[in-house]
Backbone as CSV, one residue per row, in Angstrom:
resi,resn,N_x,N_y,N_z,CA_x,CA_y,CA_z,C_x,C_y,C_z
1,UNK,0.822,-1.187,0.000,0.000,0.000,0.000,0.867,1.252,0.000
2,UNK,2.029,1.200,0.475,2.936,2.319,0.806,3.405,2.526,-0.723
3,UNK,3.986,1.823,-1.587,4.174,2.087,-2.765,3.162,2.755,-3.721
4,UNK,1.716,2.411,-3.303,1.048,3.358,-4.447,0.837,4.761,-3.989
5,UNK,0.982,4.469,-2.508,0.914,6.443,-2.133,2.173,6.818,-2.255
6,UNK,3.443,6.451,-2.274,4.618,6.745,-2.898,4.445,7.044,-4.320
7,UNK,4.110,6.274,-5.141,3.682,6.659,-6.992,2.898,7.734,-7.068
8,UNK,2.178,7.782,-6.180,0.943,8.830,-6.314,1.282,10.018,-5.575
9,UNK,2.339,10.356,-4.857,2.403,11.529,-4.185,3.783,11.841,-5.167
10,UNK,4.648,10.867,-5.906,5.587,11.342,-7.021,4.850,11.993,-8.162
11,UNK,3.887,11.243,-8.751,3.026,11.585,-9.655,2.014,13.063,-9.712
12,UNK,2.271,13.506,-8.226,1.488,14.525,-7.505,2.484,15.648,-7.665
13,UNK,3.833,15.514,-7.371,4.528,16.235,-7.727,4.890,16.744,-9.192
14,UNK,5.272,16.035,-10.173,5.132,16.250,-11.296,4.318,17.286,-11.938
15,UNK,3.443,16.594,-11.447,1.649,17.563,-12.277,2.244,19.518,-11.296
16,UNK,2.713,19.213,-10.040,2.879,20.716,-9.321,4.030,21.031,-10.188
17,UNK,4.418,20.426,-10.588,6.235,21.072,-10.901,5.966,21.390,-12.189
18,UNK,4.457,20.884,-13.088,4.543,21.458,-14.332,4.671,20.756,-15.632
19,UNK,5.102,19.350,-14.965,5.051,18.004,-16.280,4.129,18.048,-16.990
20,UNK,4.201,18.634,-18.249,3.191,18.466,-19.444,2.536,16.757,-19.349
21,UNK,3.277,15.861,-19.301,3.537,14.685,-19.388,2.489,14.241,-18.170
22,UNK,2.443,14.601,-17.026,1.468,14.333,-15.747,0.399,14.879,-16.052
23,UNK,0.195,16.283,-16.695,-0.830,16.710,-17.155,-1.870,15.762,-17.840
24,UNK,-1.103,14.875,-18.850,-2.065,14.591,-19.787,-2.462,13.265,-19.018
25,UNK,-1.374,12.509,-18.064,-2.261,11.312,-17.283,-3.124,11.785,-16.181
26,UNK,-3.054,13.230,-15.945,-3.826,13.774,-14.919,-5.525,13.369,-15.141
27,UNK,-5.239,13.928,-16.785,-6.556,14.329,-17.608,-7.038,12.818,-17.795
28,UNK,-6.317,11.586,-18.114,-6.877,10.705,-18.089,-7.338,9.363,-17.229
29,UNK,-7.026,9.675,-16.013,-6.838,9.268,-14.514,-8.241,9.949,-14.075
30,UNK,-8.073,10.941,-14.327,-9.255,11.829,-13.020,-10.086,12.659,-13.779
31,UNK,-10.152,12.698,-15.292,-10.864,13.295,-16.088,-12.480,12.474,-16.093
32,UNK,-12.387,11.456,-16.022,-13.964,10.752,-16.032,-14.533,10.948,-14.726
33,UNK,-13.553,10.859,-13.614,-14.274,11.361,-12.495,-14.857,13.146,-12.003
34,UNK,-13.894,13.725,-13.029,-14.643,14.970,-13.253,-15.854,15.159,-13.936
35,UNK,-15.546,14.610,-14.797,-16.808,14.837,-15.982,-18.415,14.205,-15.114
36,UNK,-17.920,13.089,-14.645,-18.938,12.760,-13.922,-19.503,13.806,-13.104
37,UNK,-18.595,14.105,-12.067,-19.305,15.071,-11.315,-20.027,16.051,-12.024
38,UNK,-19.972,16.468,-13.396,-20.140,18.025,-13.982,-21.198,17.308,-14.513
39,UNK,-21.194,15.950,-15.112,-22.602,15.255,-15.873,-23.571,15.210,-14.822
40,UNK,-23.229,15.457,-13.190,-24.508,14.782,-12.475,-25.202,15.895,-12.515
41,UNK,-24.931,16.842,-12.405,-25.208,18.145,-11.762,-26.058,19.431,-13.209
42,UNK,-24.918,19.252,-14.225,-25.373,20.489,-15.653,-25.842,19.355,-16.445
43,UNK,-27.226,19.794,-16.798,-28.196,19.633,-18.129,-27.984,19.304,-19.158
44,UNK,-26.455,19.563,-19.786,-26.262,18.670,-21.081,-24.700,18.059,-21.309
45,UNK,-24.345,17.534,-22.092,-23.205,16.782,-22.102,-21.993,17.577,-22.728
46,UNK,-22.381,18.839,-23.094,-21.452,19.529,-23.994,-21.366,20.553,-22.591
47,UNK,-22.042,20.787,-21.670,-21.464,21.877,-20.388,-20.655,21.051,-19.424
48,UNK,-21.251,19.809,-19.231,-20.152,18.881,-18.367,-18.991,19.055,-19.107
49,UNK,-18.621,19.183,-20.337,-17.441,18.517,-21.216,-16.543,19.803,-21.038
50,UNK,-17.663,21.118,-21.256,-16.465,22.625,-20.891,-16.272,22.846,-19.735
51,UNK,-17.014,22.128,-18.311,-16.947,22.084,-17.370,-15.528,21.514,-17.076
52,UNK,-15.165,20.209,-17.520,-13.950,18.956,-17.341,-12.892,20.021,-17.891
53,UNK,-13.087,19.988,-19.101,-12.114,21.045,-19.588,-11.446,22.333,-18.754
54,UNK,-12.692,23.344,-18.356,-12.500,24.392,-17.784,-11.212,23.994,-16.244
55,UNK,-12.351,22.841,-15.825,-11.503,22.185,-14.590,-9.949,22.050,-14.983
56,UNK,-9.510,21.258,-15.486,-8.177,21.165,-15.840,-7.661,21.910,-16.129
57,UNK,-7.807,23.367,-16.886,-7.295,24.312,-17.428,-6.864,25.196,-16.302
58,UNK,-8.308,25.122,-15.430,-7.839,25.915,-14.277,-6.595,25.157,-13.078
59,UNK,-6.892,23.835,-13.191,-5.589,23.029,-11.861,-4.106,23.281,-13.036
60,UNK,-4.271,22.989,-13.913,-2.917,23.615,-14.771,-2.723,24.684,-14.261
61,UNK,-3.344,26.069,-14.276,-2.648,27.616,-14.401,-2.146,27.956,-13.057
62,UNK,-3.324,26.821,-11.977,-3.252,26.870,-10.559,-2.464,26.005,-9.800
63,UNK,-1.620,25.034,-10.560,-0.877,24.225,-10.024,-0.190,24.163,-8.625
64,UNK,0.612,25.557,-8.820,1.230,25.914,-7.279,0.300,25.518,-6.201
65,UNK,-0.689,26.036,-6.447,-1.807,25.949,-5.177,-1.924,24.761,-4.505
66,UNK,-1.852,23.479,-5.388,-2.143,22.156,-4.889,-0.606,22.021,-3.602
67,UNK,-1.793,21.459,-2.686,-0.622,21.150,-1.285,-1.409,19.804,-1.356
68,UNK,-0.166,18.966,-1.244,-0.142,17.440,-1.221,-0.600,17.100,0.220
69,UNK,-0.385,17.496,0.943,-0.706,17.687,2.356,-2.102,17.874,3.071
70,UNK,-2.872,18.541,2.475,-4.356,19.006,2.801,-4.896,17.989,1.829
71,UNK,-4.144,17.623,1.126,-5.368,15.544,0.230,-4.517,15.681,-0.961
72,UNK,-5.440,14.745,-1.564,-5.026,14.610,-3.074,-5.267,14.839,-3.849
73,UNK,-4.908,14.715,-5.358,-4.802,15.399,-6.353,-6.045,15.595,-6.575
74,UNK,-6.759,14.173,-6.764,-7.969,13.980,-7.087,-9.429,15.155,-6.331
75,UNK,-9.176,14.960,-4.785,-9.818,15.543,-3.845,-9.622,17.471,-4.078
76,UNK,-8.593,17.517,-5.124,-8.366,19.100,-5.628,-8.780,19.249,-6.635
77,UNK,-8.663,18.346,-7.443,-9.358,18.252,-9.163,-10.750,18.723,-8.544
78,UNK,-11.323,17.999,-7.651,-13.173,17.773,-7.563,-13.406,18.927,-7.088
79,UNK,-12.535,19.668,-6.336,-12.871,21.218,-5.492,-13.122,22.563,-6.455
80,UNK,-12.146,22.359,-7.363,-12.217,23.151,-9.089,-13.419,23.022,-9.292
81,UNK,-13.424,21.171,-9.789,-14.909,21.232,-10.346,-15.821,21.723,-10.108
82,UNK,-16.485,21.378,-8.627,-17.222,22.188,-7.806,-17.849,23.392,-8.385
83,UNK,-16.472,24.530,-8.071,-16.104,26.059,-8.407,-16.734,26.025,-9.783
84,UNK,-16.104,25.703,-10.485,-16.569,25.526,-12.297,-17.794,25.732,-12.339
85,UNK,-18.428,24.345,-11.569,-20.220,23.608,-11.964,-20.908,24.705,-11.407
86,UNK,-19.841,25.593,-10.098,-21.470,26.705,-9.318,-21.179,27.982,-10.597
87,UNK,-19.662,28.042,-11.165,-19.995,29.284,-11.762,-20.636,29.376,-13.704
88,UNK,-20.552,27.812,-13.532,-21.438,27.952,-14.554,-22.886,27.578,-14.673
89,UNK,-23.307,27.446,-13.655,-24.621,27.634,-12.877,-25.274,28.932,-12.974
90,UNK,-24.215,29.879,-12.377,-24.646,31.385,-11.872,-24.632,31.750,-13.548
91,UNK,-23.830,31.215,-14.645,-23.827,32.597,-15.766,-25.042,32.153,-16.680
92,UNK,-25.318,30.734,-16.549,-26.627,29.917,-17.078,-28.150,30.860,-16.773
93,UNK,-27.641,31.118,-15.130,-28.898,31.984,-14.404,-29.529,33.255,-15.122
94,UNK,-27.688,33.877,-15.425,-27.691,35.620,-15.694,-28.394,35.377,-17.257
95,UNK,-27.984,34.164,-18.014,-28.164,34.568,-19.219,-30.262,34.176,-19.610
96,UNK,-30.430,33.582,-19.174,-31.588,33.080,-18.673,-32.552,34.366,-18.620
97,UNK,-31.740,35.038,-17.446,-32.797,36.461,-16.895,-32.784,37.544,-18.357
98,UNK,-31.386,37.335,-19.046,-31.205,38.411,-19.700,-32.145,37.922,-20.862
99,UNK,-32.252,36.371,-21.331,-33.270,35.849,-22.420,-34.704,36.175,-22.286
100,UNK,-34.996,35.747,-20.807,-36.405,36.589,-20.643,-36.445,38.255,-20.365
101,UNK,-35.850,38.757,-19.984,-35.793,40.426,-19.820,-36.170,40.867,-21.479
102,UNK,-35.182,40.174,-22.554,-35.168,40.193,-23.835,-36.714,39.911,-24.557
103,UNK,-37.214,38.542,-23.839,-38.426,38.229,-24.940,-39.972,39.049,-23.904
104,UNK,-39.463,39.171,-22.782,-40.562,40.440,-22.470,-40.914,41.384,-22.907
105,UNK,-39.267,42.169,-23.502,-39.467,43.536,-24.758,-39.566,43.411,-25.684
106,UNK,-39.557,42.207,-26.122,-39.845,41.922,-27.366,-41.465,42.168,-27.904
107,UNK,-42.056,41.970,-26.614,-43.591,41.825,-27.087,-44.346,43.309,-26.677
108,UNK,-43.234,44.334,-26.174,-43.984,45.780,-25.816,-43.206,46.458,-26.777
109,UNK,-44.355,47.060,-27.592,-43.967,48.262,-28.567,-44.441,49.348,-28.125
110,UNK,-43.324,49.941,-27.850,-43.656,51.545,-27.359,-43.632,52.394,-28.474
111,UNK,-44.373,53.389,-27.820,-45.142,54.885,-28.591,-43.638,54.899,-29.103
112,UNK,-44.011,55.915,-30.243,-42.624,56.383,-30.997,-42.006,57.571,-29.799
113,UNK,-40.491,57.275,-29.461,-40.051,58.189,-28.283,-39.808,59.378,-28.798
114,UNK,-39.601,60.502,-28.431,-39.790,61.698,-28.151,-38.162,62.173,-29.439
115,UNK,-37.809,62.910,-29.829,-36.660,63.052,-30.414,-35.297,63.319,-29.443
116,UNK,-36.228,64.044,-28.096,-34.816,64.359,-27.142,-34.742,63.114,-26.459
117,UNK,-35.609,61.912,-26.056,-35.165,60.639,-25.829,-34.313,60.272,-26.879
118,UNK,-34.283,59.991,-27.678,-32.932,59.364,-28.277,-32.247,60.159,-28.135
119,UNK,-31.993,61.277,-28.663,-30.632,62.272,-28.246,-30.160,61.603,-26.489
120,UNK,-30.838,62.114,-25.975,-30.460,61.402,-24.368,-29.706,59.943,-24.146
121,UNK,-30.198,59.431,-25.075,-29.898,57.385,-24.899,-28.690,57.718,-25.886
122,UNK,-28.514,58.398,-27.013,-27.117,58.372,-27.911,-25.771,59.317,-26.714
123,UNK,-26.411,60.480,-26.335,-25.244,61.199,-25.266,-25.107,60.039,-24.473
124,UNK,-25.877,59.177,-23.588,-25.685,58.612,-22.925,-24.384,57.631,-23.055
125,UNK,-25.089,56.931,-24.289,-23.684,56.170,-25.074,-22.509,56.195,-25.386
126,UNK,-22.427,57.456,-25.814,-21.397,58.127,-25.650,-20.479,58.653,-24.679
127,UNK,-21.173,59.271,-23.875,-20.394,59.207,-22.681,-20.004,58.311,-21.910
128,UNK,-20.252,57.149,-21.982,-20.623,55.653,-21.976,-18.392,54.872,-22.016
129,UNK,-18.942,55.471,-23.534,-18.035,55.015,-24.237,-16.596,56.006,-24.111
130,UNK,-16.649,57.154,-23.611,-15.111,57.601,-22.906,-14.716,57.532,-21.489
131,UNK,-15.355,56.306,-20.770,-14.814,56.093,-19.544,-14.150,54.700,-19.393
132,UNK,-13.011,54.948,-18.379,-12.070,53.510,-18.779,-13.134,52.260,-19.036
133,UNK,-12.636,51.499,-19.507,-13.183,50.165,-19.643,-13.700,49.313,-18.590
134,UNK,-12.875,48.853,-17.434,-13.685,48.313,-16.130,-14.735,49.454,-15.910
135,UNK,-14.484,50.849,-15.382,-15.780,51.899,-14.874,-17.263,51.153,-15.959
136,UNK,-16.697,51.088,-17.562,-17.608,51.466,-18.219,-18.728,49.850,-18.243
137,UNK,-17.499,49.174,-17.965,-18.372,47.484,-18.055,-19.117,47.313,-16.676
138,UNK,-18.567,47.758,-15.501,-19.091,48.098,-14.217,-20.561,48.480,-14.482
139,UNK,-20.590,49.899,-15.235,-22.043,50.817,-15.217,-23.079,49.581,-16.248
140,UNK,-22.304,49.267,-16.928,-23.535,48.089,-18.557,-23.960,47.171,-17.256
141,UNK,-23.300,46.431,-16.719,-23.790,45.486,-15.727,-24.645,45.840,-14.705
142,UNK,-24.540,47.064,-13.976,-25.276,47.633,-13.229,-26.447,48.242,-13.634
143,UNK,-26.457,48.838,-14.809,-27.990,49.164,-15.355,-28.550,49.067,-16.678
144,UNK,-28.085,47.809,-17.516,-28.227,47.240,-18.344,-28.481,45.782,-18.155
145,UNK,-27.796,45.152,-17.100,-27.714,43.735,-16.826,-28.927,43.881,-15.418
146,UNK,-28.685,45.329,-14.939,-29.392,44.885,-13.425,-29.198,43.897,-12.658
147,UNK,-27.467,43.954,-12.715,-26.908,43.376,-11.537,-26.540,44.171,-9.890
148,UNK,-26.949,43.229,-9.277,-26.231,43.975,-7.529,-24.721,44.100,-7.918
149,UNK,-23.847,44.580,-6.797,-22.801,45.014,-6.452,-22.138,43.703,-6.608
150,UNK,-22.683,42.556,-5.879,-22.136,41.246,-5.401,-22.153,40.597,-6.928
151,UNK,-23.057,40.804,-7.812,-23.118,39.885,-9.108,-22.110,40.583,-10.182
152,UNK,-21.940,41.512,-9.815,-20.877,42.401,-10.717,-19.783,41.816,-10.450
153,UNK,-19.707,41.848,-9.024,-17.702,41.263,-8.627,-17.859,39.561,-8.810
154,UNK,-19.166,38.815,-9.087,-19.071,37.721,-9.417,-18.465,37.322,-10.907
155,UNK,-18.980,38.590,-11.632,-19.138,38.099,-12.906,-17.607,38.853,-13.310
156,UNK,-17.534,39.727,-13.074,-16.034,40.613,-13.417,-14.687,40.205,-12.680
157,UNK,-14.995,39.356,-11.689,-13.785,38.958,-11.303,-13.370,40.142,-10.314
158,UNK,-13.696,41.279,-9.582,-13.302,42.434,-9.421,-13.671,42.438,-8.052
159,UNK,-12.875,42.738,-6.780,-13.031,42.945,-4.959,-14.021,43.737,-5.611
160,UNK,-15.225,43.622,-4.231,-16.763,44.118,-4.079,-16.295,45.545,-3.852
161,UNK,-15.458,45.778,-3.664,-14.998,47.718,-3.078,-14.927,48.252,-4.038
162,UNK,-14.139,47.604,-5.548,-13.763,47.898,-6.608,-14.642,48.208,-7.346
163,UNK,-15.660,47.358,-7.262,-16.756,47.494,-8.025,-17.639,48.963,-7.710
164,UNK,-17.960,49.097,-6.662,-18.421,50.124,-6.018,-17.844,51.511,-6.195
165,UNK,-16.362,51.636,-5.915,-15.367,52.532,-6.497,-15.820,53.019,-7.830
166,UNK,-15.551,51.934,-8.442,-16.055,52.370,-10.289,-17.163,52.312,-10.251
167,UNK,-18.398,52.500,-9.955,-19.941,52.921,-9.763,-19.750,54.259,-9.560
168,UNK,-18.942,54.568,-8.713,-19.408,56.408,-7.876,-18.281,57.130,-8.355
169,UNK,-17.398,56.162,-9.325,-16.669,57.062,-9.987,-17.210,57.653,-11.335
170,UNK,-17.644,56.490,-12.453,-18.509,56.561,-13.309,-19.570,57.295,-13.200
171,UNK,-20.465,57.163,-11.993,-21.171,57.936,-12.162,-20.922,59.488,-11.718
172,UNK,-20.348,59.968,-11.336,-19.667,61.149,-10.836,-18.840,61.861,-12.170
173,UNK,-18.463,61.368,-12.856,-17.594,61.139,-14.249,-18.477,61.840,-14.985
174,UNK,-19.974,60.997,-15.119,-21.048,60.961,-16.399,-21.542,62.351,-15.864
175,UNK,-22.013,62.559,-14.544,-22.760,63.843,-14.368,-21.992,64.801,-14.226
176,UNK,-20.825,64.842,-13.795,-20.206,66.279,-14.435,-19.879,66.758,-15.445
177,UNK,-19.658,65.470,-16.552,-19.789,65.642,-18.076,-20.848,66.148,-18.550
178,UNK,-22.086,65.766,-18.011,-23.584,66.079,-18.319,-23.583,67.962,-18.078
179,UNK,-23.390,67.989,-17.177,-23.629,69.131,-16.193,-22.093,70.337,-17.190
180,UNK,-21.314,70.000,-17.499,-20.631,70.914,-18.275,-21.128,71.395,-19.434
181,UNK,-21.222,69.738,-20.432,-21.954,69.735,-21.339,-23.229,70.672,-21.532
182,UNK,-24.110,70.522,-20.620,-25.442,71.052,-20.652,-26.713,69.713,-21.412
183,UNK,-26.206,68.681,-20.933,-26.900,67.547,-21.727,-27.264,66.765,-20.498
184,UNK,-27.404,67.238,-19.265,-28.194,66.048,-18.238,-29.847,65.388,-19.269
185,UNK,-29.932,64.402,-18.894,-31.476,64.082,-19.628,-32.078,65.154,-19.303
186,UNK,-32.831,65.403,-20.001,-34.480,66.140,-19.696,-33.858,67.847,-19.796
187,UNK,-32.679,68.357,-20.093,-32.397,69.415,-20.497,-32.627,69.918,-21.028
188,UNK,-32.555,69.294,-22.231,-33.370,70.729,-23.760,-34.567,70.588,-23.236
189,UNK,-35.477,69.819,-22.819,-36.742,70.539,-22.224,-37.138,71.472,-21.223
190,UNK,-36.243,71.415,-20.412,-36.672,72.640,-19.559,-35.853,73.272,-19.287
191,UNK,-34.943,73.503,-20.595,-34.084,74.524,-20.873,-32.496,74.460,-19.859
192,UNK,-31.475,75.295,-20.595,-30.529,74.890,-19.902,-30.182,74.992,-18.390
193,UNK,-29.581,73.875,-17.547,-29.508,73.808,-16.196,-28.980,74.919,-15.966
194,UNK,-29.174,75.721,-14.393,-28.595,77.138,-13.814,-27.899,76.749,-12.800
195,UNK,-26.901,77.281,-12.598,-25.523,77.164,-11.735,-25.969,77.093,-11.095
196,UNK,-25.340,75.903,-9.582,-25.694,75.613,-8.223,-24.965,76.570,-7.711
């Protein structure tokens, strides 16, 4: 018995140290027991399969992390998986809400909008579109996606502070642009804003 946890804690090393070569018996050792887990759990055989995949891709990039010590390889492969199966759970969810949010508007045709509504929704865009890139993907998610704070730093990868940061920066950004400009919404209608 001592010899196969000897093979297996050599074999454990390898895969940490980076052996392309352990990699690929990694994948075929403990790959069906992944897939399994990802087949019990996701709805079709092609999300288990990017699931297995995803898994491995991630214990590859994450290799260092594995401590031989706190279990085995296997018992780390399945902890990924896990991670994988909930976060492709959660984007299954988002896209779901965003399919129905989608075929709800699909079926309301609104009055023809106003000419300074679109002007408003194009400035908007625009201004949209000259703020850094995280601020600007921050604000689409927050009031385009109608995500919380918490689903933003889920989905962006980004500390919950960060996220928040670029909310009250962005938006602080957009309304003093507005407010220079003279283009807050609803401006050309009731004429230009007067100095605070």
């Amino acid at each position: 018995m001592a010899a196969v946890t000897s093979a297996d804690d050599r074999f454990a090393a390898l895969f940490q140290a980076g052996d392309e070569h352990a990699l690929r018996l990694a994948y075929e050792r403990f790959g069906p027991a992944v897939h399994h887990l990802a087949a019990r759990t996701l709805s079709s055989a092609a999300d288990a399969e990017d699931v297995t995949q995803a898994t491995f891709v991630a214990a590859w990039l994450g290799r260092a992390g594995f401590d031989p010590a706190r279990g085995s390889l296997l018992g780390w492969l399945l902890g990924i998986a896990r991670r994988k199966i909930v976060d492709h759970l959660r984007a299954a969810a988002r896209d779901d809400r965003i399919a129905e949010s989608a075929r709800s508007l699909a079926f309301f045709v609104p009055a023809a909008a106003p000419p300074e509504a679109v002007v408003d929704r194009l400035v908007v865009a625009d201004e949209l579109a000259q703020l850094p890139g995280d601020q600007r993907r921050v604000l689409e998610l927050a009031f385009y996606d109608d995500l919380t704070h918490q689903q933003i730093a889920a989905v962006t990868g980004l500390p919950l502070g960060t996220v928040k940061s670029h909310l009250r920066r962005g938006m602080a950004r957009l309304r003093d642009r507005w407010e220079v400009d003279g283009v807050t919404p609803g401006a050309r209608a009731a004429g230009p804003s007067r100095a605070r």
